[in-house]
C-alpha positions as CSV (number, residue, x, y, z in Angstrom):
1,X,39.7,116.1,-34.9
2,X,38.9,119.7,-36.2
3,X,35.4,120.1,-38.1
4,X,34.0,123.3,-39.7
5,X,30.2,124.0,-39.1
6,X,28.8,126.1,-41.8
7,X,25.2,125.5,-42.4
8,X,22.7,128.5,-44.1
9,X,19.4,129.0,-42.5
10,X,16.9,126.5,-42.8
11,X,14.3,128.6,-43.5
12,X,10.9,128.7,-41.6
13,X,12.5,126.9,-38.7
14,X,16.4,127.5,-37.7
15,X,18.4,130.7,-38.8
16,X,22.1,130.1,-40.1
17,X,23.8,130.5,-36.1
18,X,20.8,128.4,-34.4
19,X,21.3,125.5,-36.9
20,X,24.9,125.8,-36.6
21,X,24.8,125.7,-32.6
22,X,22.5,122.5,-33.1
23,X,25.1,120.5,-35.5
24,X,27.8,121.4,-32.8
25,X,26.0,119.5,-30.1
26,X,25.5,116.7,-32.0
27,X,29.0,116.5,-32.7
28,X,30.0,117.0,-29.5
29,X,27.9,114.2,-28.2
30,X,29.4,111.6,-30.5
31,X,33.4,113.5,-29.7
32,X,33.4,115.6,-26.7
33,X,36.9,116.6,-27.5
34,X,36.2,117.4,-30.9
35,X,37.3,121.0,-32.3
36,X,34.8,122.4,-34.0
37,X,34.7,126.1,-35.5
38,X,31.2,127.7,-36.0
39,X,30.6,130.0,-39.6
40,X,27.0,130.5,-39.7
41,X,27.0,131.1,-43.7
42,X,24.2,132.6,-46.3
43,X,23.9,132.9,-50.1
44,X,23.5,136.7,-50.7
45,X,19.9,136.2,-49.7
46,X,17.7,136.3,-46.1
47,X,20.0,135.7,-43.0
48,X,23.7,137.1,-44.9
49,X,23.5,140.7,-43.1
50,X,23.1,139.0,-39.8
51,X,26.0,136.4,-41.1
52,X,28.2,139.1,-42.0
53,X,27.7,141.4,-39.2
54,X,28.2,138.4,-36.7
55,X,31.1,137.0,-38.5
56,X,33.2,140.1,-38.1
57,X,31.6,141.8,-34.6
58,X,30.1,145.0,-36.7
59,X,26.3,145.6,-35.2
60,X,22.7,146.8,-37.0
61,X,21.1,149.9,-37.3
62,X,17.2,149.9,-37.4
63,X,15.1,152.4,-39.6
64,X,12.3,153.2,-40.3
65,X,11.3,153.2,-43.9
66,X,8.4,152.4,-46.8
67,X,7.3,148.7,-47.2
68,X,6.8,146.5,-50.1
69,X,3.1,147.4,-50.2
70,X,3.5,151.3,-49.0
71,X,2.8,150.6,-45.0
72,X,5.8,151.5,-43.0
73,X,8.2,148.5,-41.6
74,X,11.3,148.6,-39.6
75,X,14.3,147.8,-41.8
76,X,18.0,147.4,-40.7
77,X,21.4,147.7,-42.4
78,X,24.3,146.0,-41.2
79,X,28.0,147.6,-40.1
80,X,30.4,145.6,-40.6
81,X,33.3,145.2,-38.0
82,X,35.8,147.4,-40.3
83,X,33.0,150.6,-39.5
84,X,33.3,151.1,-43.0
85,X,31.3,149.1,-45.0
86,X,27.7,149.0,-44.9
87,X,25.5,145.6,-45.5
88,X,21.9,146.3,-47.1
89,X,19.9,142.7,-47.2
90,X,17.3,144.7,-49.7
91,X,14.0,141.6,-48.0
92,X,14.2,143.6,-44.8
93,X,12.7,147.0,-46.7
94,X,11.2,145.5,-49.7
95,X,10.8,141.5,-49.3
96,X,8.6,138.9,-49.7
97,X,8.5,137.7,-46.4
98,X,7.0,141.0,-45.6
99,X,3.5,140.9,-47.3
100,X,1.1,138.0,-46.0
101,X,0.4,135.6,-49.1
102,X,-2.9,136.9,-49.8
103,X,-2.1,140.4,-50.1
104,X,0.8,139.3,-52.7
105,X,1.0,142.2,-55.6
106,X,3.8,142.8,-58.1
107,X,1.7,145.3,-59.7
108,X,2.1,147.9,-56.5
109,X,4.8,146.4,-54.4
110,X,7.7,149.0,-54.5
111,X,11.6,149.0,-54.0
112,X,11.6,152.4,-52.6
113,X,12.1,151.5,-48.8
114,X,15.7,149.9,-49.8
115,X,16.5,153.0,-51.7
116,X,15.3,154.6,-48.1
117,X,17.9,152.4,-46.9
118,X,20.9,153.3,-48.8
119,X,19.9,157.2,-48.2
120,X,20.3,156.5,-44.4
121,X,23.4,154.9,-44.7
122,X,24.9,157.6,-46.8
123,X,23.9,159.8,-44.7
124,X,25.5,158.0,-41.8
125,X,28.6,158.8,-44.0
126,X,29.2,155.3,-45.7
127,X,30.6,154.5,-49.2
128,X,31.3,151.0,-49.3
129,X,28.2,148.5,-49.3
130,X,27.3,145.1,-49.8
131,X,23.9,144.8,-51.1
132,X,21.9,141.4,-51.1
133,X,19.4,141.2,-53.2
134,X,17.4,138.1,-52.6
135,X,13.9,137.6,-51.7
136,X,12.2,140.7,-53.0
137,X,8.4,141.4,-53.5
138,X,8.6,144.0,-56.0
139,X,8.7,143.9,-59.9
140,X,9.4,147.4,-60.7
141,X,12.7,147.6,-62.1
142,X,14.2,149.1,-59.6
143,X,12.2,152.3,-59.8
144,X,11.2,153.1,-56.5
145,X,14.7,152.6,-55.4
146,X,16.1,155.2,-57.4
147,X,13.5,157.5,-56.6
148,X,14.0,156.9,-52.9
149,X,17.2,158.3,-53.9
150,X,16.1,161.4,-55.9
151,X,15.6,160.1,-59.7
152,X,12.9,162.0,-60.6
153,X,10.6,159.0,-62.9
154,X,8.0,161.1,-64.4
155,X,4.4,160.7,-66.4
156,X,3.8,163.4,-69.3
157,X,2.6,165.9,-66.8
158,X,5.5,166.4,-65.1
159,X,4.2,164.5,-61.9
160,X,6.3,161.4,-60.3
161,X,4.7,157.9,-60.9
162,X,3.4,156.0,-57.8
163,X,4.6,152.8,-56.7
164,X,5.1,149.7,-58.3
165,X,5.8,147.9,-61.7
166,X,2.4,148.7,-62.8
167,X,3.3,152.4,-63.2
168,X,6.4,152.0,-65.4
169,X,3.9,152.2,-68.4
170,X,3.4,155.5,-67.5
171,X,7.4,157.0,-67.9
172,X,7.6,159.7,-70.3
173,X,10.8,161.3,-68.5
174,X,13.8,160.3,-66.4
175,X,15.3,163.6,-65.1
176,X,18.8,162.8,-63.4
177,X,18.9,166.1,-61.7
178,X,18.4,165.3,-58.4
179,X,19.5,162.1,-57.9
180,X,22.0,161.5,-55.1
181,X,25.2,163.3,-56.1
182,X,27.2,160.9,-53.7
183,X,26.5,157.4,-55.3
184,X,28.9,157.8,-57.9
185,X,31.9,158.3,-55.4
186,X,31.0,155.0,-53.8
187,X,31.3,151.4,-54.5
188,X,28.5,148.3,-54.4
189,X,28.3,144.7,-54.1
190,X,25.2,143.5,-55.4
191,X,25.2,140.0,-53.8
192,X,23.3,138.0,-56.4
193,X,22.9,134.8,-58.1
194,X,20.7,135.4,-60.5
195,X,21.9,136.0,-64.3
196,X,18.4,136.7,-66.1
197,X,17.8,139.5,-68.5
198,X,15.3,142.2,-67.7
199,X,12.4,141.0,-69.9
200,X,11.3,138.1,-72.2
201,X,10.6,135.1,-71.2
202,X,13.9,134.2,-69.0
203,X,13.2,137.8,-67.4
204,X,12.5,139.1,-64.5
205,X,8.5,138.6,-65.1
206,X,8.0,135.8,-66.5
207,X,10.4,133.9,-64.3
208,X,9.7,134.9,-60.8
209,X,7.0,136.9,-61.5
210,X,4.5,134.1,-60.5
211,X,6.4,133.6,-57.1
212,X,5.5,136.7,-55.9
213,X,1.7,136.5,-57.0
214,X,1.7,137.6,-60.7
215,X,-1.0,136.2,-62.9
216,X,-0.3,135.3,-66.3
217,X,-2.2,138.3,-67.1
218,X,0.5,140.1,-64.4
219,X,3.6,139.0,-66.0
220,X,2.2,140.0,-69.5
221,X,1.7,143.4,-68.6
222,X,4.9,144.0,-66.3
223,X,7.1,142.1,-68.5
224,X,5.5,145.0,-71.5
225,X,6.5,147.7,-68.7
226,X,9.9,146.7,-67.8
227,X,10.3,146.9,-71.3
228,X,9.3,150.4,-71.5
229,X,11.1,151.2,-68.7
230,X,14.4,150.0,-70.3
231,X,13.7,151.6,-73.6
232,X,13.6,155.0,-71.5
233,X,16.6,154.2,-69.3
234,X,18.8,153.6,-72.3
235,X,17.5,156.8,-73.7
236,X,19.4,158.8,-71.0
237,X,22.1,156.0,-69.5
238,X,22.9,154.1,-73.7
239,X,22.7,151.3,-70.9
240,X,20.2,148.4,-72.8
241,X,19.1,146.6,-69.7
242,X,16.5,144.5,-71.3
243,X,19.0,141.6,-72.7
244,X,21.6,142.3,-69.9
245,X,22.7,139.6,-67.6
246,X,21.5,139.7,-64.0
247,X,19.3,142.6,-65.0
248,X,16.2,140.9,-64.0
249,X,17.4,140.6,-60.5
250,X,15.0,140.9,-57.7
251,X,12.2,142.2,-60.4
252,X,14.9,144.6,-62.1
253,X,16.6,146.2,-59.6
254,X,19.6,144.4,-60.4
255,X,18.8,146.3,-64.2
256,X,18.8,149.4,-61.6
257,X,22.1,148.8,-60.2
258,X,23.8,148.0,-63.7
259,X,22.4,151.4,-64.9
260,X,22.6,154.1,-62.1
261,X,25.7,152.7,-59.6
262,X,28.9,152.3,-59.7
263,X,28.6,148.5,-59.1
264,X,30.5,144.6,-58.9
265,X,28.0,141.8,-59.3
266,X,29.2,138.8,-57.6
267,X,27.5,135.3,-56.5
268,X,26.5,136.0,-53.4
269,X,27.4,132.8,-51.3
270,X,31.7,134.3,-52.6
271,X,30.8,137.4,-51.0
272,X,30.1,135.7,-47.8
273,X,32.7,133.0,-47.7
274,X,35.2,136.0,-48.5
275,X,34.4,138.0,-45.0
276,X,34.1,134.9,-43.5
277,X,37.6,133.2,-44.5
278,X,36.0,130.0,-44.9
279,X,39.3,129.6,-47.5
280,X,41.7,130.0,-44.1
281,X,39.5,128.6,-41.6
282,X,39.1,125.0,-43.3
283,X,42.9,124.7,-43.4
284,X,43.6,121.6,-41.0
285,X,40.4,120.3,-40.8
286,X,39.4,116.8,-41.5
287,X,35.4,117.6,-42.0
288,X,33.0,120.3,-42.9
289,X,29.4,119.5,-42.2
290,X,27.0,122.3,-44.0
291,X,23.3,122.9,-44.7
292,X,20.0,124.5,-45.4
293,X,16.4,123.6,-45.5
294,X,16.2,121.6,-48.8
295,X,19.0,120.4,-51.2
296,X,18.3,119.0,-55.0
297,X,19.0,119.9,-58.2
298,X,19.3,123.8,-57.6
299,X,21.7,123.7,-55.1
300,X,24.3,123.6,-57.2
301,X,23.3,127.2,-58.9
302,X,25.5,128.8,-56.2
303,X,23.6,128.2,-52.8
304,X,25.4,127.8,-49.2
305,X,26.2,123.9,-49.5
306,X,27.5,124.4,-52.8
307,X,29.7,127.1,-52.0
308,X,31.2,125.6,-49.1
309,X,32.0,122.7,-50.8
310,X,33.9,124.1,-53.4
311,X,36.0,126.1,-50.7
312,X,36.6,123.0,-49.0
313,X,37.8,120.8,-51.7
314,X,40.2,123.0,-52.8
315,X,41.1,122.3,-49.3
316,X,40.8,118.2,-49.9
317,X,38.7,118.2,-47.1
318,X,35.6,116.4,-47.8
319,X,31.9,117.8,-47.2
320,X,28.6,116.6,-45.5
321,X,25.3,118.1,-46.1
322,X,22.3,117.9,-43.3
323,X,19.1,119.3,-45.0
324,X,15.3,119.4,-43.3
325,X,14.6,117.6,-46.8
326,X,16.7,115.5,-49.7
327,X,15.6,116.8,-53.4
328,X,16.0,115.1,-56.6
329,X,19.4,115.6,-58.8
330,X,22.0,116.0,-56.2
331,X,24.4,113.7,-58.3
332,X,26.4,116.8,-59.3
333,X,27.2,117.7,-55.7
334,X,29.3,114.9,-55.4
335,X,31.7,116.2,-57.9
336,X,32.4,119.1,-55.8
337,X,33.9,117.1,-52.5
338,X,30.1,116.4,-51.4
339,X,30.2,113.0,-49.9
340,X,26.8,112.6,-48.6
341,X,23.3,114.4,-48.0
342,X,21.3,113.3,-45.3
343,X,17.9,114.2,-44.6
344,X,16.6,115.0,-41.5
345,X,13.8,113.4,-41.1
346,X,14.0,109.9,-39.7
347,X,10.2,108.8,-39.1
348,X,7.3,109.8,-40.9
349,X,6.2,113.2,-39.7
350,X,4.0,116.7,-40.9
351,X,5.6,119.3,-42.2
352,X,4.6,121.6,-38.9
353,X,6.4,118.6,-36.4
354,X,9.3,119.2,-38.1
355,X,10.0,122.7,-38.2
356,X,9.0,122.7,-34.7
357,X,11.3,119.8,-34.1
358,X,13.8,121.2,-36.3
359,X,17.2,121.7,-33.7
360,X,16.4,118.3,-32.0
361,X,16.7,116.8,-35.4
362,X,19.5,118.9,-36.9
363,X,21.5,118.1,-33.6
364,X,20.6,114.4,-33.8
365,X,21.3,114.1,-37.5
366,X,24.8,116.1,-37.1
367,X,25.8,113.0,-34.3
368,X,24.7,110.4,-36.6
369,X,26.7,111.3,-39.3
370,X,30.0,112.5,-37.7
371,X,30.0,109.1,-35.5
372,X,29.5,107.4,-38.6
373,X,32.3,109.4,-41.0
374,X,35.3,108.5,-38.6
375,X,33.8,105.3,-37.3
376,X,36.6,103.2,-39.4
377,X,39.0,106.4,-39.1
378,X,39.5,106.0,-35.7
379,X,39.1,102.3,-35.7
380,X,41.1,101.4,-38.9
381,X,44.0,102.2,-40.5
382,X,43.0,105.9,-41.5
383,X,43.0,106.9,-37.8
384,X,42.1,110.4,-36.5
385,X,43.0,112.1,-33.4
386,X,40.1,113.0,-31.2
């Protein structure tokens, strides 16, 4: 019996390798002889430099850099095993998680630290990265990023605008100058999901504008700035971000990316499952048991379960998803090799009992299922060898 353990973090409670050590003792209490193979997985978002970097021995390099709201935090960037390419998960310099929830603020919260980021690493002599770029505060087109990196973004007295998307409105210039000569002799990976435009009402404002604390007063007047912003970076780039696909990333920076880098956008549970070998890993194996902290109707959009599943049914090997909760419209899973999603929750309980409860119930929930998948396996005519 060989089963693959690839769960994402379930967030707020378990990260990606603790919830993955937790479904392997509950399968090893219902089959003690069981094989099992541990790939702690992520989407592109929180938790896939610490996937990567684990997945293929590399280590992380802390620095020091600016913070979604100006302060200075202590980011990281991953190495990868290879010592060659460089992971960026953009949340540690410039994410949500980051700025408490009443201090929330689109209109000043910057990218710049994860332009901070990339400087470092190029200056540590890399030109291959993976960047993630899930879970950001900032709605500011990617503007503090590139200046982070020497785009000069400037107001009509020649000075550089300050931080946030609430300056864009300000832009008379973009002087190109001084921006980091070495970018265009590297290549990026923007690890992302997300395919909305810049502006309107699918972009970047509108849509998760409110998320991060935007009024509808807020998204008005960034979704106005962004606009402005585009209409000056396709003056000097004849890049039109505001329509683009995936532009709206992370509050524009994906618009950023598409302009200024030499770039590949891809979703960013492939890029993942690609180091990982998930494709290789699940030949022979008669189960794969995934998760995260809630499944329903979005899951299928391209998070972890999702992903895994496909991998694994073009594998024919069928798929079980434990999740701290069970959404609505998870019908569609079940064309992709998803057998079943089980909750885990089994008694009525707050919200705080179960985070704190959260690896005794993953690991209980993982036994449960597992002993009752190869129940009639091993007892009927479909038999598996333990």
């Amino acid at each position: 019996m060989k089963i693959i353990i690839a769960p994402d973090s379930f967030k707020g409670s378990l990260t990606a390798i603790e919830a993955a050590q937790a479904m392997n003792k509950g399968i090893k209490k219902a089959f003690s002889d069981a094989e099992t193979v541990l790939l702690p997985v992520a989407d592109g978002g929180e938790g896939s430099m610490e996937t990567l970097v684990s997945a293929t021995n590399g280590k992380i390099e802390h620095v020091q850099v600016v913070g979604p709201l100006g302060s200075k935090v202590e980011a990281a960037y991953g190495i990868l095993g290879d010592s060659e390419t460089c992971v960026i998960e953009m949340a540690t310099a410039s994410g949500l998680n980051l700025v408490p929830d009443e201090q929330l603020s689109p209109l000043r919260a910057t990218t710049y630290g994860t332009g901070q980021l990339i400087k470092q690493a190029l200056d540590d002599g890399f030109s291959s990265f993976i960047i993630g770029i899930g879970g950001s505060a900032t709605n500011d087109g990617g503007a503090g990023m590139l200046q982070a990196l020497g785009l000069q973004i400037l107001d009509k007295n020649g000075n550089e605008i300050g931080y946030g998307g609430c300056e864009l409105s300000k832009i008379n210039q973009i002087d190109m100058r001084s921006f980091d000569k070495r970018i265009k002799d590297c290549n990026f990976i923007i690890a992302s999901d997300v395919q909305n435009p810049l502006i309107g009402a699918n972009g970047a404002s509108a849509i998760f504008g409110p998320q991060k604390g935007a009024t509808a007063e807020d998204v008005a007047l960034l979704d106005g700035n962004l606009t402005h912003w585009a209409d000056e970076v396709a003056e000097i780039t004849d890049i039109k971000l505001h329509d683009l696909p995936g532009a709206g990333a992370a509050g524009g920076i994906g618009g950023a990316f598409q302009a200024f880098f030499p770039f590949v956008m891809k979703r960013g549970i492939d890029v993942v499952l690609d180091y990982i070998k998930l494709d290789e890993k699940v030949m022979g194996a008669d189960l794969i048991i995934t998760g995260e902290g809630q499944v329903d109707s979005q899951t299928a959009s391209g998070k972890t379960p999702m992903g895994v599943a496909q991998a694994a049914k073009r594998r024919d090997v069928p798929t079980i998803i434990i999740a701290g909760a069970v959404g609505k419209g998870i019908e569609v899973l079940y064309d992709f090799g998803v057998i079943s999603a089980n909750s885990i929750i089994n008694s009525p309980m707050p919200l705080e009992e179960a985070i704190e409860r959260a690896a005794e119930l993953v690991e209980l929930s993982a036994e449960q299922v597992v002993r009752s998948y190869f129940y009639q396996k091993i007892n009927g005519s479909g038999r598996v060898n333990t």
